[in-house]
C-alpha positions in Angstrom: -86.9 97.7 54.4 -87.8 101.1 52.7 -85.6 102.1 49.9 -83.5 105.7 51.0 -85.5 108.6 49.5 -83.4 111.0 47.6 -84.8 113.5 50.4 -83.4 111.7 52.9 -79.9 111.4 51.3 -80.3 115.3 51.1 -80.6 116.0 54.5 -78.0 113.6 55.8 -75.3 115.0 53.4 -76.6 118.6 55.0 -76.0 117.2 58.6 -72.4 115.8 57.9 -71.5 118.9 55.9 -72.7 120.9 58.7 -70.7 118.7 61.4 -67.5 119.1 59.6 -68.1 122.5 59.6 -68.8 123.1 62.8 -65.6 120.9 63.5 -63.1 122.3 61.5 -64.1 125.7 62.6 -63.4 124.2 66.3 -60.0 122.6 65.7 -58.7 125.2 63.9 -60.1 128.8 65.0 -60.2 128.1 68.9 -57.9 125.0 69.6 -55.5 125.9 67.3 -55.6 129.6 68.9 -55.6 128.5 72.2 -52.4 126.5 71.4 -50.8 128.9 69.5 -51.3 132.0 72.5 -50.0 129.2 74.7 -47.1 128.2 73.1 -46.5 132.2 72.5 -46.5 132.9 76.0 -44.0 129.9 76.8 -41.5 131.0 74.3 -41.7 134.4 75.9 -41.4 133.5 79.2 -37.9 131.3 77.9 -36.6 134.0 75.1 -36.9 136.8 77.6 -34.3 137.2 80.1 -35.5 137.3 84.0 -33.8 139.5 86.1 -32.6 138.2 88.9 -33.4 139.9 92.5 -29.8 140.3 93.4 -29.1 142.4 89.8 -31.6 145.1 91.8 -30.5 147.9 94.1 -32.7 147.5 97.0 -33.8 149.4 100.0 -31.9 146.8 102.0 -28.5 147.4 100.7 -28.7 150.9 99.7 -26.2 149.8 96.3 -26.3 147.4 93.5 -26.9 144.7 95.2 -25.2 142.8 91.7 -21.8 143.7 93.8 -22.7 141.1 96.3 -23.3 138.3 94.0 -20.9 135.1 93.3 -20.2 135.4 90.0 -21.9 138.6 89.2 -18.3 140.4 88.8 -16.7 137.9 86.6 -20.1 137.3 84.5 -19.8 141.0 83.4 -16.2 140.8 83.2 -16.9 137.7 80.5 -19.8 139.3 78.7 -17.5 142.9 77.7 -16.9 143.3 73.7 -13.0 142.1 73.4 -11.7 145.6 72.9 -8.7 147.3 74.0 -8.5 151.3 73.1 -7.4 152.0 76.3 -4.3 153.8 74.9 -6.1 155.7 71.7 -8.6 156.6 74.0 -5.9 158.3 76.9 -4.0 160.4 74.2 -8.2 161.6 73.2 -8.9 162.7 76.6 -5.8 163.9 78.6 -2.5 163.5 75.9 -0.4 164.9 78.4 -0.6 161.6 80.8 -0.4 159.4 77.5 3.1 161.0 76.8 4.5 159.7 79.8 4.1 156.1 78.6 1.2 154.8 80.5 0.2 151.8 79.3 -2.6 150.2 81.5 -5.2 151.3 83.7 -3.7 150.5 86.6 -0.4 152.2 85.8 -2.9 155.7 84.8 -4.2 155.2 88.8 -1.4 155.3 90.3 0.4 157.7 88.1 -2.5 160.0 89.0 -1.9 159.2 93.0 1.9 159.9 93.1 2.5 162.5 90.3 -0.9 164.7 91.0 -1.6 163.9 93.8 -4.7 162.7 96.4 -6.4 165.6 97.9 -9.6 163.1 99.3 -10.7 159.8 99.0 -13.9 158.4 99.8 -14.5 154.9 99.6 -18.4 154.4 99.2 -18.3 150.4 99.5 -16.4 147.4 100.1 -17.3 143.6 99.1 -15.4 140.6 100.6 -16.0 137.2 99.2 -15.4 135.1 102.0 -15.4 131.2 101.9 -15.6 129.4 105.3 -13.8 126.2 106.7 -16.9 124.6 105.5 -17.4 125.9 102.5 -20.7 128.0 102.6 -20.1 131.7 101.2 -20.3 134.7 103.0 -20.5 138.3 101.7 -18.8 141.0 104.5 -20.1 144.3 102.8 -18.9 147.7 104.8 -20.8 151.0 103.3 -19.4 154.4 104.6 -22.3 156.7 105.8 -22.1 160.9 105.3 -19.2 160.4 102.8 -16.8 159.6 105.5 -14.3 157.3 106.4 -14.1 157.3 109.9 -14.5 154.0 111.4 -18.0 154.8 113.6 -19.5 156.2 110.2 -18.9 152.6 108.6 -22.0 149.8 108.3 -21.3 146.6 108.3 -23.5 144.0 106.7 -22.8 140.3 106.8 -24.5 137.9 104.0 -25.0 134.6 103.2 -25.5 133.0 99.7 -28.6 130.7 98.8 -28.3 127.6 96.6 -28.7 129.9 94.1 -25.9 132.4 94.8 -28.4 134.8 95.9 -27.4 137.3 99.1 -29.2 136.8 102.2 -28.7 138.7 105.2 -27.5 137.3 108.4 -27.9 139.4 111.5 -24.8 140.4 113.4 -23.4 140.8 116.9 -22.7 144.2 119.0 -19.1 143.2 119.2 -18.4 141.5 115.5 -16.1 143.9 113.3 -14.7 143.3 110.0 -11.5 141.7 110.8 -13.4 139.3 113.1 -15.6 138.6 110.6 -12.9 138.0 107.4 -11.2 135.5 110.2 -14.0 133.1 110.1 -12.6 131.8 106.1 -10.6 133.0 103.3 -11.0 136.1 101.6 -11.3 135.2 97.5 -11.9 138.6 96.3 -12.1 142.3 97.1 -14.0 144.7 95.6 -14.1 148.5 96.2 -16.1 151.6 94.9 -14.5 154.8 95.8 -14.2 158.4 94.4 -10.9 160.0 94.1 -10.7 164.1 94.4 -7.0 164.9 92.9 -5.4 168.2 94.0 -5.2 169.4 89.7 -9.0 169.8 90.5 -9.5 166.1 88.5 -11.5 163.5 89.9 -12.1 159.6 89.5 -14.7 157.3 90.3 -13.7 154.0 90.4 -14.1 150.1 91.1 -11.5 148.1 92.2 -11.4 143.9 92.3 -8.5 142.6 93.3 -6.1 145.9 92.7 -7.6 145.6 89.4 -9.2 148.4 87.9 -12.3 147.4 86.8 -14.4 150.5 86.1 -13.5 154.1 86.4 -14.6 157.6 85.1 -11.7 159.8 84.9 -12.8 163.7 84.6 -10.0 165.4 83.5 -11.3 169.1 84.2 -14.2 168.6 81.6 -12.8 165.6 79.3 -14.1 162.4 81.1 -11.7 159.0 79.8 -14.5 155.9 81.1 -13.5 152.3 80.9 -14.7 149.2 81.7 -11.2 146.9 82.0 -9.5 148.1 78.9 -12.7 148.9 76.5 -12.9 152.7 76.9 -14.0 156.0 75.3 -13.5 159.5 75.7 -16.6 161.5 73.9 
């Protein structure tokens, strides 16, 4: 056998060096890359949060369509900074109402009713949460059309919930009505959005769940007192 050549030992080193190269440039400039945009993407698509169709208004409802979900109401309840300047923020905006020692939200609505006074109401939207015998949730949403509140100017619009909690629209019958419909199951909450027009030239826009108040904008002739449960501010 012929002794290796000195050549020969050249020109293999040359090869290997150039392999190694050629494969450190492949595992770490495009398989590492290709890794790295995948894994990128992937923590993207889990760090950022997806909203959900029914957190949407759509064409179908005509509203926030976040008012027909299950637990949309109490989510957002959950998720408010733990705050109460309900008071501070009353004496800010209208001090004359905070000197007759109203305390809550609830007690400012109905002070407002009986001592001022109602001059119209419009109720834009109601949301039952109904549970039936068998229990499968139903949404019963009634939207009032030309700012009325006649009963012929009222839509109905029944819903069912997915596995997922999402709304689905059922279609209804000529002769169904509310009340028909709320007798099929239990009622479990209320919710109502409605504008109140006082006769001191005031206004409030509010939304009610369960004779709660859970939003409202009071515009007390230019001051406007907004909360969200007790968490409020007057600017």
């Amino acid at each position: 056998m012929k002794p290796i050549t000195l050549k020969v030992w050249i020109l293999w080193a040359l090869v290997l060096f150039i392999l190694g190269v050629l494969a450190d440039y492949y595992f770490l400039h495009i398989l590492f890359h290709e890794k790295q945009n995948g894994n990128g993407t992937h923590i993207e698509a889990m760090g950022t949060p997806v909203e959900t169709p029914a957190a949407q208004p759509t064409p179908e409802t005509g509203v926030d369509s976040s008012f027909l979900d299950r637990n949309a109401s109490d989510e957002s309840a959950n998720s408010l900074p733990q705050q109460d300047n309900f008071l501070a923020s009353l004496k800010a905006c209208a001090p004359e109402i905070a000197a007759q020692a109203i305390a809550t939200p609830e007690a400012l609505l109905e002070y407002l009713q009986k001592s001022v006074g109602v001059a119209r109401e419009e109720i834009a939207v109601e949301n039952y949460h109904l549970t039936l015998k068998d229990g499968t949730l139903r949404r019963v949403h009634v939207i009032a059309a030309d700012n009325t509140n006649s009963a012929d100017k009222k839509e109905i619009r029944y819903f069912k919930l997915d596995a997922e909690g999402y709304p689905e629209r059922l279609p209804l019958k000529s002769d169904e009505t509310v009340e028909s419909l709320l007798a099929q199951g239990t009622v479990t909450k209320h919710e109502v959005k409605s504008k109140l027009d006082l006769k001191d030239g005031s206004s409030v826009s509010l939304e009610m769940h369960d004779q709660r108040a859970f939003e409202f904008q009071y515009d007390n002739h230019g001051k406007v007192l907004s909360c969200r449960l007790r968490a409020c501010q007057c600017p």
